[in-house]
C-alpha positions in Angstrom: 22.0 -34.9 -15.5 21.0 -38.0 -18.1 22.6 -41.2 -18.1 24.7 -42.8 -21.0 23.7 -46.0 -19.8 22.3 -48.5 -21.6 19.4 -49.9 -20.6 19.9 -52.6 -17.2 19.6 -56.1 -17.9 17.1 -56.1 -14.6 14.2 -55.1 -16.4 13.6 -58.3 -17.8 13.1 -59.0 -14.5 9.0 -60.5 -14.0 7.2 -57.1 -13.4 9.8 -54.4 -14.4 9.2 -51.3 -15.5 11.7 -48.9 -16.3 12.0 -45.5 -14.8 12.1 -41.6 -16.5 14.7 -38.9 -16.6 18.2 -39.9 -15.0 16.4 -43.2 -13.8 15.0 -44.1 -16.8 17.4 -47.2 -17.6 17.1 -49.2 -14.7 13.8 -50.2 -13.0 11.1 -47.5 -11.2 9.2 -50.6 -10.0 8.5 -54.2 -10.3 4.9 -54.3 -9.8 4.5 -53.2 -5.9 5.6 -49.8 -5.1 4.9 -49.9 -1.2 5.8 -53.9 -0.9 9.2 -53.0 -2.3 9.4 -50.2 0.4 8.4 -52.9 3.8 11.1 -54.9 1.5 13.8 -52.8 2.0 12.7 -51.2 5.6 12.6 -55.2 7.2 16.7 -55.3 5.5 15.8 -57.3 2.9 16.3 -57.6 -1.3 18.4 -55.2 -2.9 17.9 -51.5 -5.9 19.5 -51.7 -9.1 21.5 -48.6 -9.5 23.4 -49.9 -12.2 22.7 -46.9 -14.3 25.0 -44.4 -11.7 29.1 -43.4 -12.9 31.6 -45.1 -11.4 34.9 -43.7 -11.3 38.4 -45.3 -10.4 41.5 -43.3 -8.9 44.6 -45.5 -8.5 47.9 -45.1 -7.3 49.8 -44.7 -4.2 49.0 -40.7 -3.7 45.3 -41.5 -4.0 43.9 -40.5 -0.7 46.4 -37.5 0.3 45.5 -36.1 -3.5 41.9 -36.6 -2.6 41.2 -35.3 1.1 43.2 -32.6 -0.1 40.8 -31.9 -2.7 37.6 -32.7 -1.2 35.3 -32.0 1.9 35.9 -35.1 3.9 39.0 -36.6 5.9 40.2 -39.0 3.6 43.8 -39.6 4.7 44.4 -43.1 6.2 40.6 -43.7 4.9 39.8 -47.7 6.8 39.4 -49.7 3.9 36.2 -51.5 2.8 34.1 -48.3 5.0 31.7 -46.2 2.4 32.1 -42.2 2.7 30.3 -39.4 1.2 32.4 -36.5 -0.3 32.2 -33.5 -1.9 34.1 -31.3 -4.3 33.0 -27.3 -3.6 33.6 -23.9 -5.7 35.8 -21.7 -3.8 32.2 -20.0 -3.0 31.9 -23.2 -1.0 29.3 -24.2 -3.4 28.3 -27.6 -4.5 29.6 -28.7 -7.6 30.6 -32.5 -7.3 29.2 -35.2 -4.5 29.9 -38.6 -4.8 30.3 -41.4 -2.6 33.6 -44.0 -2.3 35.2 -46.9 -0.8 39.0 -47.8 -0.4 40.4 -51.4 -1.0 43.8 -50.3 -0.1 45.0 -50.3 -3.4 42.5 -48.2 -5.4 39.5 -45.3 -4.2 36.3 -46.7 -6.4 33.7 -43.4 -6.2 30.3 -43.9 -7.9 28.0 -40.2 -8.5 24.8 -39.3 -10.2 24.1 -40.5 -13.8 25.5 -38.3 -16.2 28.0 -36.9 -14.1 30.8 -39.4 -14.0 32.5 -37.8 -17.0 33.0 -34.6 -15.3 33.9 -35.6 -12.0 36.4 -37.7 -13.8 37.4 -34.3 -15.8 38.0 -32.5 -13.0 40.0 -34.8 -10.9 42.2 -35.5 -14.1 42.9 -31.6 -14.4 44.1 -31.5 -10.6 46.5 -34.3 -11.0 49.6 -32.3 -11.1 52.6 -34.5 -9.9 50.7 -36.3 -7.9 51.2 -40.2 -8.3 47.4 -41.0 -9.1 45.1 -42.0 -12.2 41.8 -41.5 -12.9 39.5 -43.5 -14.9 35.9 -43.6 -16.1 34.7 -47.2 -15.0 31.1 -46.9 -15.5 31.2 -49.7 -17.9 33.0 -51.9 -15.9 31.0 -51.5 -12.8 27.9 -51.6 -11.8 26.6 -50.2 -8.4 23.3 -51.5 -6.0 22.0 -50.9 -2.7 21.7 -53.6 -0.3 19.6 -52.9 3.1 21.6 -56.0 4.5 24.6 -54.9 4.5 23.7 -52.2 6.8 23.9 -53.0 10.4 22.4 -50.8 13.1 25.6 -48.7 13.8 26.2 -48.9 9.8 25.4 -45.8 7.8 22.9 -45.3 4.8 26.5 -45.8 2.5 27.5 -49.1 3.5 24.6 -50.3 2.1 26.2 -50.0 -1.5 27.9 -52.9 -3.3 29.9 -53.0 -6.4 29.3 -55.5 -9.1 30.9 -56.1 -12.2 28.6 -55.2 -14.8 28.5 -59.0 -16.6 27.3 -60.1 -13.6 24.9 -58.2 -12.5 21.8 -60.8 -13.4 23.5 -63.4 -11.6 23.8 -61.3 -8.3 19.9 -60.1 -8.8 19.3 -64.0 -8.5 21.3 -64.0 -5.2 20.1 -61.1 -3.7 16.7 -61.0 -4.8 13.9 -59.8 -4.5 14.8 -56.4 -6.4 12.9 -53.3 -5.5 13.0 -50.6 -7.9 14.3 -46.5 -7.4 10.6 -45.8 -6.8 11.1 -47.8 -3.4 14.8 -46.1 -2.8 13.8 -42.7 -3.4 10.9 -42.4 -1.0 13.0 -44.1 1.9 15.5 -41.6 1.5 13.3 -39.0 1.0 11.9 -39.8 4.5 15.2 -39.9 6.0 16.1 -36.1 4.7 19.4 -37.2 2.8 19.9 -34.9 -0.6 20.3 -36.3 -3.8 23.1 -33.8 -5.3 21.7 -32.3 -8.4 17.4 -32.9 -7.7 17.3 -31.6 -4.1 20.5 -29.1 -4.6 21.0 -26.7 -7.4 24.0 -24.7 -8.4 24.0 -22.2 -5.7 24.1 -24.7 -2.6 26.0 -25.1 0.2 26.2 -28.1 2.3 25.0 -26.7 5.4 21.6 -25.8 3.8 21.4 -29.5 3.2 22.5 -31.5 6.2 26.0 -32.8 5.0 28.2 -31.4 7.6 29.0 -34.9 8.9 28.0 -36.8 6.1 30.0 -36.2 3.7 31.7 -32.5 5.2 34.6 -33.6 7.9 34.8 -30.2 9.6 38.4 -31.0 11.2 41.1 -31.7 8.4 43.0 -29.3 6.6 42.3 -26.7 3.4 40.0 -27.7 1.1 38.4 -25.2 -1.8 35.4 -23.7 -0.3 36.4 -24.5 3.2 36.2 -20.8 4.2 32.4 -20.5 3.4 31.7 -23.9 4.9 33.7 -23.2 8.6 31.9 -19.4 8.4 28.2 -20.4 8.3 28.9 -23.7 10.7 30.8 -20.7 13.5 28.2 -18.2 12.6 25.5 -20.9 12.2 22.2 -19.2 10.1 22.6 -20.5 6.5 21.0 -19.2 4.2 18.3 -21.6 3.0 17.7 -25.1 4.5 16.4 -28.8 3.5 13.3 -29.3 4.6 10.7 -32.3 4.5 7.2 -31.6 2.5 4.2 -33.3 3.6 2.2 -33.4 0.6 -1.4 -32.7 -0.5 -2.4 -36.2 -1.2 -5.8 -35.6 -2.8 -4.4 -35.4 -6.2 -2.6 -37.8 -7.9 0.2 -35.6 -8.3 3.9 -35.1 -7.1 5.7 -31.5 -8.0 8.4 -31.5 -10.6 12.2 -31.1 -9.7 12.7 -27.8 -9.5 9.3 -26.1 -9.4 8.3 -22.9 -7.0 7.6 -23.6 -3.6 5.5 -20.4 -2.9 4.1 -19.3 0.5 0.5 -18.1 0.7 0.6 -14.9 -0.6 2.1 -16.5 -3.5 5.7 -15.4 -3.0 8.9 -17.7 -4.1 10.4 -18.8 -1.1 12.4 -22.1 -2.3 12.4 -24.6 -4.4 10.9 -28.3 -4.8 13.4 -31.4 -5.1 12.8 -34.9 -5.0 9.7 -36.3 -4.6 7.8 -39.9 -3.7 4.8 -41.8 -2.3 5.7 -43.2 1.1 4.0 -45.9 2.5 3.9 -44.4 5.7 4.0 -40.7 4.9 2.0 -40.7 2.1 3.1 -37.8 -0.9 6.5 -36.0 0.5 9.3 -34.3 -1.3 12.3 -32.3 -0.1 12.8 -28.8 -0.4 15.2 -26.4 0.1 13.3 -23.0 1.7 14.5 -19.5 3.0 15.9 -19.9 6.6 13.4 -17.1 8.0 10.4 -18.7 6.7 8.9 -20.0 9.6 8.2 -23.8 10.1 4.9 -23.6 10.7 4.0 -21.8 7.2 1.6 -23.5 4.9 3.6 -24.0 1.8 2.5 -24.6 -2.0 4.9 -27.1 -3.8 4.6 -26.8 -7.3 0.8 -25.7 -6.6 0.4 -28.7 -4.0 -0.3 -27.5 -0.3 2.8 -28.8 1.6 3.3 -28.8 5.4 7.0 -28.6 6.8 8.6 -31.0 9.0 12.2 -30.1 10.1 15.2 -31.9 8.5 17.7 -29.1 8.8 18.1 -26.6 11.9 17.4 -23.6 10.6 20.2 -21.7 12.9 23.0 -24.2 12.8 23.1 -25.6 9.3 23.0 -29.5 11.1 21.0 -32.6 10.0 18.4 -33.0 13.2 16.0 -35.5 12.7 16.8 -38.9 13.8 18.0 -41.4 11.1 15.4 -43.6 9.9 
C-alpha cells in the first residue's frame, strides 16, 4: 500500500526528513534516530502518523454490524478504549486490520496508508439494512501516537490520538518533541506486534502472527473466517509463525519487505517483514518462518545472517514474549 496523502505539515519541523514507501509523507526522523527511541521508551513526545486512513462508521447499528463482521467483541464496546480488529476471508485469512475507538455516537477506525479506500469499500458493500454509514475521513483526521497516554495497564493502542488535520501543527507544539516512524517502527519491532501488510502477506492467518487477543476475541459469535481461526487455536500448530530477527549488524544494511529468509542450505523457509535499528538490539526485523524450523537455526534474511528469538509459540499460535 502507498498513501494519497499529501505531504505532513511536520516536516517543516527543525531537522525533518521525510520517510520512503507508505511512510514517505510524514517524517522518518528529525535528526536523532536512537534519541527519538529513549524519547518515546521514558513516555515522552509523540509520532506523526498523520499520513494513515481514517475511516468513520455512524449510526445506531454500528457496533452489532461491526463485531458481527469482524474478529473482535465489539458489542457494548467501553467508549474512549482503543481495540484492534480484523476483517478475514472465509479462509480465515487476513485481508483488513485496523484499529478503532467508540465515542458512543460514532466507531472512528484508522488502517495502513493506502488502504482506507478499501476497507471503507468493503464495509459499504456489507451494509445491508443495517442502520450505519461509512465514510472515508482521511482528510478530516489525522492520527499520532502518544507514549503518554499509555499507562502501565494501558495497551500499545491507547497510545493513539486523533487530531483534526488543521491542527495538527499546533498539537506538535503541545506535545512535542516529535520522533519520527524510524523511532516507532523499531519499538514495535522489538515488541513483536505485526504491521498488517509489511510483516503479513496475503496468505496469513492471525495465529501465525500473535493477534489472538490483540485484535482476535476468541469468545463472541460467527465471524467470516472464524472456523479456520477456532481450528488452529483447538489444534494449536499453525502453519508459519512471527518471529524476531537479530540481525547481522556488520553491514550497513536492513532486508527489504518481502525478501527470502533462507536457511543454510539455502532453502526458502519464510519471509522478511519489517525492519529497524534498535538502540538496544541493534539491526532486527520480523519474520514470518515455517513452524518446524527449529529456533535455533541460523537464518539468512534477505542475505543477512539472522538469529531467531521467539515472538510466537510455535505449537499454540499465542504471542509469548512479554510486552515491552
Amino acid at each position: 500500500m502507498t498513501s494519497s496523502r499529501p505531504a505532513s505539515p511536520l516536516l517543516a519541523l527543525p531537522g525533518a526528513v521525510a520517510g520512503n514507501g507508505p511512510d514517505a509523507p510524514v517524517a522518518a526522523h528529525y535528526g536523532s534516530l536512537y534519541g527519538e527511541q529513549r524519547t518515546l521508551e521514558a513516555g515522552e513526545g509523540f509520532v506523526d502518523l498523520s499520513h494513515r486512513d481514517v475511516v468513520r462508521i455512524s449510526g445506531p447499528d454500528r457496533l452489532t454490524w461491526l463485531h458481527s463482521l469482524t474478529t473482535q467483541f465489539l458489542e457494548g464496546l467501553v467508549p474512549s478504549r482503543w481495540t484492534g480488529a480484523l476483517i478475514l476471508s472465509p479462509q480465515g485469512h487476513i485481508e483488513h486490520g485496523f484499529v478503532g475507538i467508540d465515542d458512543g455516537e460514532t466507531f472512528i477506525a484508522h488502517t495502513e496508508p493506502g488502504a482506507g479506500a478499501a476497507l471503507a469499500g468493503f464495509l459499504d458493500r456489507m451494509r445491508f439494512m443495517m442502520r450505519v454509514e461509512v465514510t472515508d475521513v482521511s482528510d478530516e483526521l489525522a492520527v499520532t501516537w502518544r507514549p503518554s497516554r499509555a499507562g502501565e495497564d494501558a495497551g500499545w493502542y491507547d497510545a493513539y490520538e486523533l487530531v483534526p488535520r488543521e491542527q495538527l501543527t499546533a498539537y506538535a507544539e503541545a506535545a512535542g518533541p516529535a520522533a519520527g516512524t524510524w523511532a516507532f517502527e523499531a519499538l514495535r519491532i522489538a515488541r513483536g506486534e505485526p504491521r498488517i501488510g509489511a510483516d503479513t502477506d496475503t496468505r496469513t492467518i492471525p495465529n501465525e502472527v500473535g493477534l489472538i487477543g490483540p485484535a482476535v476475541h476468541l469468545d463472541k459469535g460467527c465471524y467470516r473466517g472464524q472456523e479456520t481461526v477456532a481450528r488452529v487455536h483447538t489444534l494449536g500448530r499453525p502453519p508459519r509463525r512471527l518471529t524476531l530477527l537479530h540481525l547481522d549488524g556488520s553491514e550497513n544494511v536492513l532486508p527489504e519487505v518481502g525478501a527470502d529468509l533462507t536457511n543454510d542450505d539455502g532453502k526458502v523457509v519464510g519471509r522478511v517483514g519489517s525492519s529497524a535499528r534498535h538502540h538496544e538490539l541493534g539491526p532486527i526485523a520480523l519474520a514470518l518462518v515455517k513452524r518446524n524450523v527449529p529456533l535455533d537455526a541460523q537464518l539468512l534474511a534477505g542475505g543477512l545472517a539472522a538469529a531467531q528469538e521467539v515472538v510466537v509459540d510455535p505449537e499454540v499460535g499465542l504471542h509469548v514474549r512479554p510486552l515491552r
